[in-house]
C-alpha positions in Angstrom: 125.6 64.2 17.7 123.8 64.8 14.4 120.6 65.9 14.5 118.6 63.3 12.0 120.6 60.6 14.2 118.8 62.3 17.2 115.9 62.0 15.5 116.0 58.2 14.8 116.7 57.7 18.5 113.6 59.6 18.9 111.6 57.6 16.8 112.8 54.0 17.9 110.9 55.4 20.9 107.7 54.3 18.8 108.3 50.4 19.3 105.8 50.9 22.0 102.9 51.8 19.5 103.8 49.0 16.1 103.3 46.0 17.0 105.3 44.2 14.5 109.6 45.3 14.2 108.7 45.3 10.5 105.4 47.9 10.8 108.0 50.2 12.9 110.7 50.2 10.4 108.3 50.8 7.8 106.7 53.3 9.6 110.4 54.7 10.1 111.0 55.1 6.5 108.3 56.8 5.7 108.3 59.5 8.7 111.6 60.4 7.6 110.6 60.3 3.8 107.6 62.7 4.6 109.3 64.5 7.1 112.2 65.6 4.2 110.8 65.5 1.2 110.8 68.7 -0.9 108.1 68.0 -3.2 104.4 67.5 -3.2 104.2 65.6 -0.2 102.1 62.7 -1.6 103.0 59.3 -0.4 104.5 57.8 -3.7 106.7 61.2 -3.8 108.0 60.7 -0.4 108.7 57.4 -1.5 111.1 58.6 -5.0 112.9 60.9 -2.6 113.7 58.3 -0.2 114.9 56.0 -3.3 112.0 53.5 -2.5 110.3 53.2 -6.1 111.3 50.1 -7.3 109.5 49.2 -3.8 105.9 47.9 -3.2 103.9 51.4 -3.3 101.1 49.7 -1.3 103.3 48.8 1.5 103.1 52.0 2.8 99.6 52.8 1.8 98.4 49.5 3.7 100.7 51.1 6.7 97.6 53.5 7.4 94.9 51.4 6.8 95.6 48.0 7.5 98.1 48.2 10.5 96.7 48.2 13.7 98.4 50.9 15.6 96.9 53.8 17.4 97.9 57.4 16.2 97.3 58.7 19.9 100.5 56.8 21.3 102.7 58.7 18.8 102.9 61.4 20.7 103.8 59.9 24.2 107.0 60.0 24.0 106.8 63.8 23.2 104.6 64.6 26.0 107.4 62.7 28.3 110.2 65.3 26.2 108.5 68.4 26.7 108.1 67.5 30.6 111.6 68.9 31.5 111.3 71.5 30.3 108.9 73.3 33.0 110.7 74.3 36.2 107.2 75.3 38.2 104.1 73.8 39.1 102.9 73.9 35.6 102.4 72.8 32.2 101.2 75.4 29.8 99.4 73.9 26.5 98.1 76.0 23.3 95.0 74.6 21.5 93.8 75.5 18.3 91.5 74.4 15.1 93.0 74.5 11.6 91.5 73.6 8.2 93.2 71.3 5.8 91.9 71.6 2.2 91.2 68.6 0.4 88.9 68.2 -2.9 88.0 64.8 -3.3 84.5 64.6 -2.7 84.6 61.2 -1.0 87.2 61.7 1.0 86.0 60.5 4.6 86.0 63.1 7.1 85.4 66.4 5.0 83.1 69.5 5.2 82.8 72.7 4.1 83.7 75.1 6.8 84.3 78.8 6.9 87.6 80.5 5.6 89.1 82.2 8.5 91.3 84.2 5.7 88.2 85.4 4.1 87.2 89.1 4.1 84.8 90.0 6.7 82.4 91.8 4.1 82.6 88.4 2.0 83.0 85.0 3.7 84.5 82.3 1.6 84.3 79.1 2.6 86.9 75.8 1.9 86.4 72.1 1.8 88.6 69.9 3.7 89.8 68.6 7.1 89.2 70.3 10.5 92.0 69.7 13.3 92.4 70.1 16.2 95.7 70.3 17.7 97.4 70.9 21.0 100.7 72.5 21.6 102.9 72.5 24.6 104.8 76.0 25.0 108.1 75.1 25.4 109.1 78.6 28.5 112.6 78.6 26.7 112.7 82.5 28.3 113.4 80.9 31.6 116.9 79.2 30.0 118.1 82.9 28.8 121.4 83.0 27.1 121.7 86.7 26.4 123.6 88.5 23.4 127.2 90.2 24.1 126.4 92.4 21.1 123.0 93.5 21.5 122.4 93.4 25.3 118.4 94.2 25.1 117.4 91.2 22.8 116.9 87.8 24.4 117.6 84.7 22.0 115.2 82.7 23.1 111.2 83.4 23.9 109.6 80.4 23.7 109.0 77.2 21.3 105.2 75.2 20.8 105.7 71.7 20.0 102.8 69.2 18.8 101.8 67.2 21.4 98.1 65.7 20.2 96.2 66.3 16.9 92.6 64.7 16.2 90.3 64.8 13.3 86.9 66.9 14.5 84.5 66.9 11.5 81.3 68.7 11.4 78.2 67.1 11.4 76.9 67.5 8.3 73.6 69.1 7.5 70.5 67.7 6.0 68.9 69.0 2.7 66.1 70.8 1.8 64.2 67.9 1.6 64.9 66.5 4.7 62.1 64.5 6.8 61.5 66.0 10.7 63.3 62.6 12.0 66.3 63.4 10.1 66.2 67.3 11.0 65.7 66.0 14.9 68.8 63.3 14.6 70.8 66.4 12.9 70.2 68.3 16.0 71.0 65.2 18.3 74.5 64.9 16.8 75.6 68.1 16.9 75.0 68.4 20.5 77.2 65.0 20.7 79.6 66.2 18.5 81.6 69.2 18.2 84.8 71.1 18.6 84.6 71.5 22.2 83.5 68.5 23.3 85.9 67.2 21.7 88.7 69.5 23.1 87.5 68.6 26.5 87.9 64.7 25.8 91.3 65.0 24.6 92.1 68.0 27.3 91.3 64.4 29.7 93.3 62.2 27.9 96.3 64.5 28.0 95.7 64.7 31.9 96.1 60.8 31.7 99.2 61.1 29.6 100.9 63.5 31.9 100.0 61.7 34.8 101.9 59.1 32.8 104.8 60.8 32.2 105.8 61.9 35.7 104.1 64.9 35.8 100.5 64.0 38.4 101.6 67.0 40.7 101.6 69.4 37.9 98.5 71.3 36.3 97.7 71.7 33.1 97.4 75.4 32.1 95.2 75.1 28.5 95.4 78.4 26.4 92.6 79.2 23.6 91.6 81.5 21.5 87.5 82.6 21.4 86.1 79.8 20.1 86.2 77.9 23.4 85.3 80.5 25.7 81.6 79.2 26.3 79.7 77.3 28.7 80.6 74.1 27.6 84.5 74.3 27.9 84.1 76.7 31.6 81.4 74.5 33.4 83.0 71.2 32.6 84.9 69.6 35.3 88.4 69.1 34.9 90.8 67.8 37.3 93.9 69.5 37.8 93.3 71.7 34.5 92.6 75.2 34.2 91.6 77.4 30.9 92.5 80.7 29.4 90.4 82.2 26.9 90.0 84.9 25.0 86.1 86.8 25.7 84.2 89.0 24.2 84.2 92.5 25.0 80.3 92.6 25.4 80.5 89.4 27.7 77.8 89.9 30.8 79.6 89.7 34.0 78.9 90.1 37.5 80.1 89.4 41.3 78.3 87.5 43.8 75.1 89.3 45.1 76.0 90.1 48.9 72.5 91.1 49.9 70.5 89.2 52.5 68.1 87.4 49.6 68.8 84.0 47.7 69.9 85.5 44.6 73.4 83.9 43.5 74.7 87.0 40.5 74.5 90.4 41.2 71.7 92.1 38.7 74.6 95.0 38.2 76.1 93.6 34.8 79.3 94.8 33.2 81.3 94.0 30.4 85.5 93.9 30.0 84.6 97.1 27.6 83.6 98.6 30.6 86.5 97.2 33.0 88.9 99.1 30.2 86.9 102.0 30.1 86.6 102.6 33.5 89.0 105.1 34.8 88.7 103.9 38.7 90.3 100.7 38.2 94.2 101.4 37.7 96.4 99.7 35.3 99.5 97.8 36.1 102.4 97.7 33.9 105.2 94.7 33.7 107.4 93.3 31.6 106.9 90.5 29.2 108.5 88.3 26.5 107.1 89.1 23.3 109.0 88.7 20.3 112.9 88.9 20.8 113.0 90.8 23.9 110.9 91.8 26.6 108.0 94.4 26.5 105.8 96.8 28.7 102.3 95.7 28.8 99.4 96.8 31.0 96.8 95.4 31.9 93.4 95.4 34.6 93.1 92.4 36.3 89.4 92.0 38.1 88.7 89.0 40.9 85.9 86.9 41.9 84.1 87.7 38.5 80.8 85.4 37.5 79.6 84.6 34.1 75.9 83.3 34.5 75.8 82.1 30.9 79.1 81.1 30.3 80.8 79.5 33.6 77.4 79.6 35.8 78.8 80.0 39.5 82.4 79.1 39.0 84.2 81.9 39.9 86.7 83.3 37.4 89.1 86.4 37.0 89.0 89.0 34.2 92.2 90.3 32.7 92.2 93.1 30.7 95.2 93.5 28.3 95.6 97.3 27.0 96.1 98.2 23.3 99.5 98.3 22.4 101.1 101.2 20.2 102.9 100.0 17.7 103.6 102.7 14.6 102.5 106.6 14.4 101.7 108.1 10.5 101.8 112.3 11.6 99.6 112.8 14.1 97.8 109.7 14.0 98.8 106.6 16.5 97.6 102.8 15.5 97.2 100.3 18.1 96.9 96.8 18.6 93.8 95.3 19.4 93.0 94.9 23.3 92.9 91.6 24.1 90.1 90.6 27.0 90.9 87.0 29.0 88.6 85.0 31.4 90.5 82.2 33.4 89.6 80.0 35.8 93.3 79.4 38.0 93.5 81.4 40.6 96.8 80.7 41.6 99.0 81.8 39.3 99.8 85.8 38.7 98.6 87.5 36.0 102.0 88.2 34.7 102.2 84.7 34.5 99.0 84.3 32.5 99.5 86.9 30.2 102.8 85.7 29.3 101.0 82.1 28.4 98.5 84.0 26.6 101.3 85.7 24.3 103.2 82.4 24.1 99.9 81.0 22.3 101.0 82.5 19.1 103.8 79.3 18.8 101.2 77.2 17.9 100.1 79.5 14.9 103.7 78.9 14.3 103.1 75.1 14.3 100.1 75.1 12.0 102.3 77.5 9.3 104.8 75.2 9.6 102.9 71.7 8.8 101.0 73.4 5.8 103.3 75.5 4.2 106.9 73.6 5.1 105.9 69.6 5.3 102.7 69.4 3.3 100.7 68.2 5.7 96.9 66.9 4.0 98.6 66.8 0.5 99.0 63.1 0.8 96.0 61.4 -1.3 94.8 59.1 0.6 91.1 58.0 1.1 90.8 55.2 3.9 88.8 55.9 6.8 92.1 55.3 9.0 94.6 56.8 6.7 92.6 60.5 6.4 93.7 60.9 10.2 96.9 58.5 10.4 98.9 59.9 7.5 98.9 63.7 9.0 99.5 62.4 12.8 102.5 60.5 12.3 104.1 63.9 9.7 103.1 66.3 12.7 104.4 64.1 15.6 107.4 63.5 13.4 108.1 67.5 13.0 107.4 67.6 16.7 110.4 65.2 17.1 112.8 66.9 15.4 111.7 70.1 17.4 113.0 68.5 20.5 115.7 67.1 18.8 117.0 70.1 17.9 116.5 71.4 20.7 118.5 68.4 22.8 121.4 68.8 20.1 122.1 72.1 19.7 120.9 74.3 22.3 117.7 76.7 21.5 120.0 79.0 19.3 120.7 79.2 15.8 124.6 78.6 15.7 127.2 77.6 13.3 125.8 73.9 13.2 123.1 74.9 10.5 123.4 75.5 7.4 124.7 79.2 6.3 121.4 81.4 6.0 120.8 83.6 2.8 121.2 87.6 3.1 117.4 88.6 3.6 117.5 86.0 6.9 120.6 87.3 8.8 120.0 88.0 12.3 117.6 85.3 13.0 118.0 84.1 16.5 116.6 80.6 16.6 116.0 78.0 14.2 113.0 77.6 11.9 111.6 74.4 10.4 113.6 74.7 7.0 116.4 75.4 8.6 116.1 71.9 10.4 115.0 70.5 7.5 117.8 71.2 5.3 120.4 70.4 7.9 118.5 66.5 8.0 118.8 66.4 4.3 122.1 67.2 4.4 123.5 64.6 7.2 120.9 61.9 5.8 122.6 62.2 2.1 126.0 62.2 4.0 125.1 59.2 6.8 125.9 55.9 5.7 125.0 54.2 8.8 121.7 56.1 9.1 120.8 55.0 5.4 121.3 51.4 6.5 119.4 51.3 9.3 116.6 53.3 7.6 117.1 51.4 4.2 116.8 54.3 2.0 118.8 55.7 -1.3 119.5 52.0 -1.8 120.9 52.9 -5.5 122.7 55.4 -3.7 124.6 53.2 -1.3 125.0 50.3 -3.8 127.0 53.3 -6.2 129.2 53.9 -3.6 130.0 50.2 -2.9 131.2 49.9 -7.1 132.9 53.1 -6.7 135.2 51.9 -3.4 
């Protein structure tokens, strides 16, 4: 089976969300016309490259802001994909914020916020979009197919697919000149709204959607970077979802106090600094996927641990990962930054968590390949609706064709892709121009998939004359 025809079949999966045959076939057309297209990824362009000019351009613009369809529901069918591919008791998702620069200044949505590729000595900031997306790791390492010639590298690791996306912006701050009632409503609205409440709203509805999909007697394991390790995310109430997160290495912790008085913490404090620096507690070494084959790591893993400003009496456990060598100049060794984790599962082993914790990188993966491959945010738009609409259906879009490829052709690179160039031999799985080119390919080639799409009319009507 071709891989753009298994993405169609994908898609038709979306008559659930359009209510209208012809909103989902235009919808169709122009998630495969975004999806593919190798220019700027504007609307109109998506629209030349699918042979659609001589088409009604405000068709597709009045798709986002007109039609009555939820962006949410695009991703169902995804989240019901991605369920068969976890063997345990668990379902492991990344989350993560990105930026999406825009410059119209009355583009709904925007903000400035600060450039996380700035220098630390200078930060920059950028005006655009903030997302927030979650990712579901894909543990491809437990479906191992090893290589005959090289008998130490695994081909497979681990793959994050997009499984929800939402539109967080700031709340914007009043002037210089603003009154004390406008200064107090300011301060009213960013306690309502921010990044982690509203990871902890969607974290709910993807509890729902699971629940949905077949999965109610699994967990959700949710793995983030710092900026959710506070009091909001750890002393919210989840049901049947745990966190990871990245700490601080000044974090005060504690245990319980054990004395005969009321306290509740311990007034001994320490910090995961100290757990790393402290030569009584051992390190324990394993062996974990981590690039293309599988890696010593130690770590410190501490039990029972309270953070009175962060998680209040929840009880959570400290892992503490240990620099990694990783290249020697002379005498001198450089290391990889020691990563400290506070969790609240207390179930699963540490190995287990750590691996998780290195899988998050896929969605980093994710965000590289929207921006830089598909052109997510380049689409002028300015609707309300459209701002969020246009990027959701692109990303859940990419995310089909990640299972697709995945369905048709195993989770290697084989001979069904197209030959790679000289600086990319060797690579082991495929990436998202690789999939990309192949789609191109079979859509140019596909009669019957132009038909049902209706695209390259011209195209089809030339080959009609010629025959």
């Amino acid at each position: 089976m071709m891989l753009s025809e298994a993405v169609y079949g994908f898609m038709l999966k979306w008559d659930r969300v359009f209510q209208q045959k012809r909103t989902l076939c235009n919808a169709l057309r122009i998630a495969f016309c975004l999806l593919l297209n190798p220019s700027r990824n504007t609307i109109t362009q998506s629209m030349v490259y699918g042979g659609l000019e001589d088409d009604d351009w405000s068709l597709y613009y009045k798709l986002f802001s007109r039609s009555k369809w939820n962006d949410t529901k695009l991703f169902q069918p995804i989240i019901e994909e991605t369920t068969a591919y976890y063997p345990n008791n668990y379902i492991s998702l990344a989350v993560d914020d990105t930026k999406i620069k825009k410059a119209g200044k009355k583009i709904p949505l925007t903000q400035y916020y600060l450039d996380p590729l700035s220098p630390p000595f200078h930060p920059n900031f950028i005006y655009g979009h903030r997302v927030l997306q979650f990712s579901a790791l894909l543990p491809l390492y437990k479906q191992i197919t090893h290589d005959l010639i090289r008998q130490n590298i695994h081909l497979h690791v681990c793959r994050g697919v997009p499984v929800a996306v939402d539109n967080v912006p700031a709340v914007k701050k009043p002037g210089k000149k603003a009154t004390p009632e406008e200064l107090e409503e300011y301060r009213v609205l960013k306690g309502k709204n921010n990044l982690c409440l509203a990871f902890l709203e969607r974290a709910k509805q993807l509890r729902k959607d699971y629940d949905v999909a077949g999965a109610d007697k699994k967990n959700l394991l949710i793995v983030a970077d710092g900026s959710f390790c506070n009091s909001t995310v750890f002393k919210a109430e989840l049901d049947r979802t745990h966190i990871v997160a990245r700490c601080r290495l000044d974090a005060k912790l504690c245990f319980r106090d054990t004395t005969a008085s009321r306290r509740i913490y311990s007034p001994e404090k320490f910090s995961p600094l100290e757990v790393r620096q402290n030569e009584d507690i051992k390190y324990k070494k394993t062996k974990l996927f981590l690039g293309k084959k599988r890696r010593k790591v130690r770590y410190k893993e501490v039990h029972n641990v309270l953070w009175q400003r962060g998680a209040g009496e929840k009880e959570l456990r400290l892992i503490v990962i240990a620099p990694k060598p990783y290249k020697s100049y002379g005498n001198k060794q450089l290391y990889k930054r020691a990563a400290y984790l506070l969790t609240d599962n207390h179930d699963l082993s540490a190995k287990t968590i750590i691996q998780e914790y290195l899988n998050r990188w896929e969605i980093e993966v994710n965000h590289r390949d929207e921006k830089n491959n598909l052109g997510v945010g380049q689409a002028q738009v300015w609707n309300a609706e459209s701002v969020i609409k246009t990027p959701a259906l692109l990303i859940a879009a990419y995310s089909m064709m990640l299972l697709a490829s995945l369905s048709c052709f195993g989770h290697s690179r084989g001979d069904n892709y197209l030959p790679q160039p000289r600086w990319r031999k060797g690579s082991v799985r495929p990436s998202c121009n690789d999939l990309v080119n192949l789609m191109r390919k079979e859509l140019r080639s596909t009669d019957s998939l132009q038909e049902s799409l209706k695209l390259f009319p011209k195209r089809s009507e030339n080959m009609l004359v010629n025959q």
